[in-house]
Phi, psi and omega in degrees: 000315170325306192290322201269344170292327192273003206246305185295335173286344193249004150302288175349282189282347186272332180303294187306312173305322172291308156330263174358294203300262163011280186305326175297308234276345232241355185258129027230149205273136171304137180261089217293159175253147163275086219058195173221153355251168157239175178196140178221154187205174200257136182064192199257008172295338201279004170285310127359273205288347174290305166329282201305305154319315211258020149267346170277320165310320175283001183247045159065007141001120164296167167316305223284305202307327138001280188283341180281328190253012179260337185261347146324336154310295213287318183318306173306337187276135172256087174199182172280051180237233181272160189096184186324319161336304181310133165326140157262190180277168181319327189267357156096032176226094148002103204207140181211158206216141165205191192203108189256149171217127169268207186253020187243357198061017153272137182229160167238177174191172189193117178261189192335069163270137195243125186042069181202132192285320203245068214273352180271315190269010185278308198292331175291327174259020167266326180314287189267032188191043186178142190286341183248196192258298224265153189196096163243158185079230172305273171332312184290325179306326216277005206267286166310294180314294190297005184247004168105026170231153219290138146299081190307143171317151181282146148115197208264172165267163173314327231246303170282009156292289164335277190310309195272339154297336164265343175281331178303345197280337178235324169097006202265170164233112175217099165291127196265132175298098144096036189292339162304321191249347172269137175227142159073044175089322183237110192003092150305234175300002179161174198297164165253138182239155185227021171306151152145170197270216189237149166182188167228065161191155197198148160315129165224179193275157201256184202266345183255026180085015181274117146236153211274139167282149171259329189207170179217110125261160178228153179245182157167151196264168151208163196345327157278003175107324232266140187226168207212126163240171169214152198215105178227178220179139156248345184092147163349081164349072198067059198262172190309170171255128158117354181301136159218141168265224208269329185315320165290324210283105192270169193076010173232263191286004165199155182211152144207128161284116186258014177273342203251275187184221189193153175170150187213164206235167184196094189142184194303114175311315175316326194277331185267338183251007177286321197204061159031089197282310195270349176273343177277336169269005154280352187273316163318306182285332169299332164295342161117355152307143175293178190294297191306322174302298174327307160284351159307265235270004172284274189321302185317323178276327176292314158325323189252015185249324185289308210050231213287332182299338193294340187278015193242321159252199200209121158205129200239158178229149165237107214234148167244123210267154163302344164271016184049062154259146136219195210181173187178151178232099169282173177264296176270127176317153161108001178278162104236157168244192197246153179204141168198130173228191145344322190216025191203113161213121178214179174276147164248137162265153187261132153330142132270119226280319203261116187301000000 
């Protein structure tokens, strides 16, 4: 009797989930794009980086190299956001991670990598120029040298000096809702939440009212259908030394199909790799969800995996269909991205799971 009880609950939920699915693809209308190509990317840094894409799209570019010179923008800003720039980890060290894919299924990746300006394109030549995806610590450093980019000086930017010297006086963890979009002190695309538990370490606001971005990803179609994503990252503001999130990790922060789609995650990486985020929301679209559902029903699961905890964080997805729709979803008000094609480059604010 047990057994045929636990058999008829789990018919049950599996009905309810083909429902669900079914009802996500048919309640919010797809967001058709006006030609190819495009490119979209996370928070408001990705307006920068898009530019930097679309001089390689518009001249019939691929994706991939695309998606390689556009978060290469953001790598570059010397501030306490993703790159060289960045808060460091507890122990007072810079340490970044990123992930690149095309539309053939090859990928790279690059973890806790150290004094290296550029960690998106060290992961495009383990993709093309090494039998494996993943490369880390040390071993990725001795790696990035030998392949010709330069060893950057030890230590911190001014901004992160400042900043990990005020974090040292309490030492906490309260993870900030949307800490990617507020500048100077003032709301950006939506609010900063200051929820989260005591620990011992955390994003904090920097001495000049700044809080630091962590990650930019991007996706994008370009002139042949063909898509590409890429993902980069310092990672969690003073997070443990030895920490990696969902950003290197492919199918949790970047995924690409090019028969589906692309996608890419943003916000606390644990959360995103509990449920392999960005490869579930292609599976999702492959069942035939639109992009925003698709990344909806992504967001959906980690809620109901989070429960009452889901309101302590932040996590969002941004995705493009092989038919060049796109689309994106938060757990928390306040995400947007950036989109730019032919006929458009604006901020999108984003759905919420969460009022």
């Amino acid at each position: 009797m047990s057994t045929r009880r636990k058999f008829l609950h789990s018919a049950a939920l599996g009905s309810f989930g083909t429902l669900l699915t079914k009802r996500l693809a048919a309640a919010t209308p797809q967001v058709a794009v006006t030609g190819r190509p495009v490119v979209i990317s996370t928070w408001d840094t990705g307006l920068a980086a898009n530019k930097g894409a679309w001089e390689v799209l518009s001249r019939n570019g691929t994706a991939l190299d695309a998606v390689e010179a556009g978060v290469r923008i953001t790598e570059s800003e010397i501030n306490c956001c993703v790159g060289l720039g960045a808060n460091p980890d507890r122990d007072g060290h810079v340490t970044l991670d990123a992930s690149i894919m095309d539309h053939q299924w090859n990928c790279g990746s690059v973890a806790f990598l150290e004094r290296i300006k550029h960690p998106i394109s060290v992961a495009r030549r383990v993709m093309e120029k090494t039998p494996h995806v993943m490369l880390v610590g040390e071993g990725a450093q001795q790696f990035a040298i030998a392949e010709g980019f330069p060893l950057e000086p030890a230590g911190l930017s001014e901004d992160a000096k400042k900043a990990y010297k005020e974090w040292l006086k309490k030492s906490e963890y309260k993870p900030v809702i949307n800490i990617e979009n507020t500048k100077s002190g003032k709301e950006g695309h939506g609010p900063h939440n200051d929820l989260g538990a005591s620990g011992p370490w955390a994003p904090q606001r920097l001495p000049n009212g700044d809080w630091n971005h962590d990650t930019i990803g991007m996706v994008a179609m370009d002139a042949a259908g063909n898509l590409s994503g890429s993902c980069t990252t310092s990672g969690m503001g003073f997070k443990m030394r030895g920490r990696l999130g969902d950003s290197p990790i492919i199918g949790a922060g970047l995924f690409v199909d090019n028969e589906v789609g692309a996608v890419t995650a943003t916000g606390q990486g644990e959360d995103v790799i509990r449920i392999c985020g960005s490869h579930s929301v292609v599976e999702y679209m492959r069942q035939g969800l639109s992009p925003e559902n698709a990344c909806k029903a992504a967001v959906e699961k980690i809620a109901r995996i989070k429960k009452e905890k889901a309101k302590e964080i932040q996590v969002a997805f941004i995705a493009i269909n092989k038919k060049g729709e796109v689309g994106a979803y938060a757990l928390q008000k306040g995400f947007s991205y950036a989109i730019k094609n032919n006929s458009e480059e604006k901020m999108v604010e984003v759905k919420s799971f969460l009022p």
